[in-house]
C-alpha distance (Angstrom), angle and dihedral (degrees) to the residues before:
residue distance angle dihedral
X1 . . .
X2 3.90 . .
X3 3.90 122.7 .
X4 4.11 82.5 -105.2
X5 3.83 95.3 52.8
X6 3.61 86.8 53.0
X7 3.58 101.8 53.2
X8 3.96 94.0 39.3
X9 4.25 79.8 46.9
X10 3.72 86.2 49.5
X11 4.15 100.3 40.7
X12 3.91 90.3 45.5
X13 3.97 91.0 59.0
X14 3.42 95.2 41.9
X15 4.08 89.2 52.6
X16 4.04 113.7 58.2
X17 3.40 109.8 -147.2
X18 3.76 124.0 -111.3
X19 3.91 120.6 -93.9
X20 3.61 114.7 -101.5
X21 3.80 98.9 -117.0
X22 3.72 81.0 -124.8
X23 4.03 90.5 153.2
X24 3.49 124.0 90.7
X25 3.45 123.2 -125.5
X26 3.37 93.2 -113.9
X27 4.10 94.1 42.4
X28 4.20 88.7 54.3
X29 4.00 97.9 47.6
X30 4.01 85.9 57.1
X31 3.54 82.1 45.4
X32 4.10 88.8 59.0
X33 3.46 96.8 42.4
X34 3.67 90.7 58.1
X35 3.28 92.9 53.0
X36 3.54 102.2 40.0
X37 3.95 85.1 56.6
X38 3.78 110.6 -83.6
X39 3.80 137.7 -57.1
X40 3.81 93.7 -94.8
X41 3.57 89.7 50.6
X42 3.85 102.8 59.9
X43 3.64 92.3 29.3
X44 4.24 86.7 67.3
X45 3.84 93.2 47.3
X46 3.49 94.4 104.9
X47 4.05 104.6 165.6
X48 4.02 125.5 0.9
X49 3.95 129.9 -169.8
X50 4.00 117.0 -146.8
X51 3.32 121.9 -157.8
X52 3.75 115.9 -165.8
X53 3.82 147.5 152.7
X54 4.22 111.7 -131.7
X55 3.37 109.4 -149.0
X56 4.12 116.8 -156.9
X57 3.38 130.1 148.2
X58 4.14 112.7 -54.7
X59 4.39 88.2 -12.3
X60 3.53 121.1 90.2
X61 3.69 96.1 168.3
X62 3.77 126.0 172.0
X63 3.86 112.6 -117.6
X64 4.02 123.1 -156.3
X65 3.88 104.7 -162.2
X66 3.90 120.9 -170.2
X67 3.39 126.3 -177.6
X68 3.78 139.8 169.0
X69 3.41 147.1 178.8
X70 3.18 132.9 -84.7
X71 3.86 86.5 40.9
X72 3.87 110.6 -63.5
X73 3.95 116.1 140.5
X74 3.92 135.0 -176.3
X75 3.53 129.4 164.1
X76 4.11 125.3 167.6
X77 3.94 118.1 -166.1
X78 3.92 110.6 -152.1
X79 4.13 112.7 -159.7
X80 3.33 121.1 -165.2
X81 3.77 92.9 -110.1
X82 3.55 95.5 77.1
X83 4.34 93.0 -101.1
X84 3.29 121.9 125.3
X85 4.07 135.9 -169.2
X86 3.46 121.9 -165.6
X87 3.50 127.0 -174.0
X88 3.93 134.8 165.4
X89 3.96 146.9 163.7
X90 3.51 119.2 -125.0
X91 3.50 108.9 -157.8
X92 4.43 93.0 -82.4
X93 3.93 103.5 20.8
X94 3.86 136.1 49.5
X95 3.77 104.3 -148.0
X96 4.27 120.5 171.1
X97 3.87 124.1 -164.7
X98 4.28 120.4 -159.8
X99 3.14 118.0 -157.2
X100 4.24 120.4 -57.2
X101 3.84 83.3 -19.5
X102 3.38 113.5 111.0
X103 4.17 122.9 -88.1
X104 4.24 99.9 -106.9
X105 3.81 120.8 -176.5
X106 3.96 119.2 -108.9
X107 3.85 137.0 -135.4
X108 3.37 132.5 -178.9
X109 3.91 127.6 26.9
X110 3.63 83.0 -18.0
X111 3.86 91.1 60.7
X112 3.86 94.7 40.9
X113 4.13 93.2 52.4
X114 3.52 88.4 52.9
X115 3.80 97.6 47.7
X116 3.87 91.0 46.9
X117 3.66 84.3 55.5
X118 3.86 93.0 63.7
X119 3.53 93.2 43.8
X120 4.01 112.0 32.7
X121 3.47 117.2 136.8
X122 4.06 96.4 -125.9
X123 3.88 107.0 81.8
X124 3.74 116.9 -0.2
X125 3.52 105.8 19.1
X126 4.38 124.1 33.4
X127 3.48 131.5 -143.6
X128 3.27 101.3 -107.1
X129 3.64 90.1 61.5
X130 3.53 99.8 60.0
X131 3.74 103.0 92.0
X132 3.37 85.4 56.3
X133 3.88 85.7 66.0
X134 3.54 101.4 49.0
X135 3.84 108.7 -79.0
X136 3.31 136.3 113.9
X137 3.50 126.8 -122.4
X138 3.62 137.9 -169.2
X139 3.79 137.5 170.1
X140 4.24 105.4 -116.1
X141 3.56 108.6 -179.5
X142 3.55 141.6 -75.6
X143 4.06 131.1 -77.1
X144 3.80 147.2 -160.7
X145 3.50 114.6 -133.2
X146 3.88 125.8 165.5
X147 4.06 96.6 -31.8
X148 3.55 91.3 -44.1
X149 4.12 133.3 103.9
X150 3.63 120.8 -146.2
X151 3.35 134.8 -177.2
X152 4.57 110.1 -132.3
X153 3.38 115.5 -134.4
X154 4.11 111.8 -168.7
X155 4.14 110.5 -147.6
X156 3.51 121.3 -176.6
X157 3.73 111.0 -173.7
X158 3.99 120.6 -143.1
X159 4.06 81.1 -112.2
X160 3.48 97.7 59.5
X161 3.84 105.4 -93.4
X162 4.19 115.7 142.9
X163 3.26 107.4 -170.4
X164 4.01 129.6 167.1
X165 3.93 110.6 -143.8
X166 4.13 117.5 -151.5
X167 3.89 106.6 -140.9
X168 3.37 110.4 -171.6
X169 4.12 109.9 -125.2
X170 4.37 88.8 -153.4
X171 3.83 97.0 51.8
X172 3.84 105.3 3.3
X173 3.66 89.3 -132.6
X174 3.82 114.2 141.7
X175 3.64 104.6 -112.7
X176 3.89 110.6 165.0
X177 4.27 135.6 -1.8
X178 3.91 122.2 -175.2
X179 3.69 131.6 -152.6
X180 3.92 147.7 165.2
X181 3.72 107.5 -99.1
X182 4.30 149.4 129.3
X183 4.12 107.6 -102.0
X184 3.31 88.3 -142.3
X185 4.07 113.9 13.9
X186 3.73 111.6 -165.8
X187 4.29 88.9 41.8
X188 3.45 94.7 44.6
X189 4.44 130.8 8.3
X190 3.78 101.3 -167.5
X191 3.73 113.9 105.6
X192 3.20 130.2 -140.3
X193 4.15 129.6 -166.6
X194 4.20 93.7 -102.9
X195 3.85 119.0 -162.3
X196 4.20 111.5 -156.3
X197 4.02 107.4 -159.9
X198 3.91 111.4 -154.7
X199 3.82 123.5 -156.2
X200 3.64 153.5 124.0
X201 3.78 90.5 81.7
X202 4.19 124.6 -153.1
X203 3.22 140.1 175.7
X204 4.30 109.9 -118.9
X205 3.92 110.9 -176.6
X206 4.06 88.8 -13.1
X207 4.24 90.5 -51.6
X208 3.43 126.4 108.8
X209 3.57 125.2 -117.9
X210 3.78 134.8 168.1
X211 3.62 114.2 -125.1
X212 3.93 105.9 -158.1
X213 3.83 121.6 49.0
X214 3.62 120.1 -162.5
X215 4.42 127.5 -168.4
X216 3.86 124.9 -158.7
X217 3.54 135.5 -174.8
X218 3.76 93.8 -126.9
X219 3.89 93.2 -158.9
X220 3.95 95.5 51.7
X221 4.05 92.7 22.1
X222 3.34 89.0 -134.4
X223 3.60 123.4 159.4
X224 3.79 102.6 -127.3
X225 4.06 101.7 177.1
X226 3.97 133.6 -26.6
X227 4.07 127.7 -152.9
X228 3.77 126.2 -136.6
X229 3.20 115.5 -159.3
X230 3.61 119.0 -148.2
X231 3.66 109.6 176.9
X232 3.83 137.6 -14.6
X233 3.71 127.8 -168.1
X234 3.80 144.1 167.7
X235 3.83 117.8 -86.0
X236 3.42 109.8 -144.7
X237 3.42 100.4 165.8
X238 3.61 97.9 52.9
X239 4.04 119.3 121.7
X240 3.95 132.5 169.6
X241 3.96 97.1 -95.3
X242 3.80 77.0 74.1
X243 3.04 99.3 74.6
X244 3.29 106.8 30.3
X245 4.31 116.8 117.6
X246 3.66 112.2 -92.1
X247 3.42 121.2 -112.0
């Protein structure tokens, strides 16, 4: 065997090959609902309560996220200085309140984070139920990404959203999704291609949900913030004057 042979012997070992896709759309979402815990299971979350500490650069503040279904959002992050921004979705309108100022309605990026807060596919909602709320979803292909094989799922919300979802082809767990978009839209416009890492998987009320969150800047792989989760439970108290903006 020539020096060549050996190394392209050598390099194909090394290298899995990808998965052949060979799953239907259809075929991997049941996959995902099995392992997310069960169609019956998600289907009865009706309202959940995340809390979590955000992690990014010198802030470490607290975040209170509230979400529920139909499409209702609201999230407060508590720093340790005393300032708090709220900002929420509820059900037609992203609105965002800093601080003492008062709570404005948003548009934009700003308006299509906080609507793909209320109805993300990663704790309330799943991803197979998000044609069933407007997007469109197709089955792209299949990628290698740092020893693992995932099957991409492309979902482009009815708000504008186009996101590519990682579904892992070993556990069919959703572990990653990438998109164009601002970090933080009303600070700063310019978007950047942003990579969120799931893991740290549990099981809340027999449904599985990851409990630390990680973003990247894909082009610099740079870690720009990461989510512990410390708790989440079921909100059944929650209504829509919730979430409504404050006066």
């Amino acid at each position: 065997m020539t020096r060549l042979a050996l190394f392209i012997f050598a390099w194909a070992s090394a290298c899995p090959a990808l998965a052949d896709c060979s799953l239907s759309l259809a075929e991997l979402l049941d996959r995902y609902v099995v392992a997310r815990g069960g169609y019956e299971q998600i289907d009865r979350q009706r309202a959940l309560r995340l809390i979590s500490i955000n992690h990014e650069g010198k802030w470490n503040p607290v975040f209170d996220y509230r979400i529920m279904k139909p499409g209702y959002m609201w999230i407060a992050a508590i720093y340790d200085d005393g300032e708090i921004i709220v900002e929420g979705f509820d059900g037609k309108q992203g609105w965002e309140k800093w601080g003492s100022k008062k709570a404005e309605y948003v548009t934009g990026d700003a308006e299509k984070g906080v609507n793909q807060g209320s109805l993300s596919p990663v704790h309330l909602y799943g991803l197979h139920q998000m044609e069933d709320l407007g997007a469109a979803v197709k089955l792209k292909d299949c990628a290698y990404l740092d020893g693992r094989e995932f099957y991409v799922v492309n979902v482009i919300s009815s708000f504008g959203t186009d996101i590519d979802y990682f579904v892992d082809t070993n556990d069919f767990l959703l572990r990653r999704s990438r998109t164009f978009r601002p970090l933080h839209p009303t600070q700063d416009p310019n978007p950047i291609l942003i990579e969120e890492r799931w893991s740290d998987f549990r099981s809340v009320d027999g449904v599985i949900h990851p409990f630390k969150v990680i973003l990247w800047d894909t082009k610099n792989e740079l870690r720009l913030n990461w989510l512990e989760v410390l708790r989440i439970e079921r909100l059944d108290s929650a209504k829509t004057s919730d979430f409504a903006k404050p006066d």
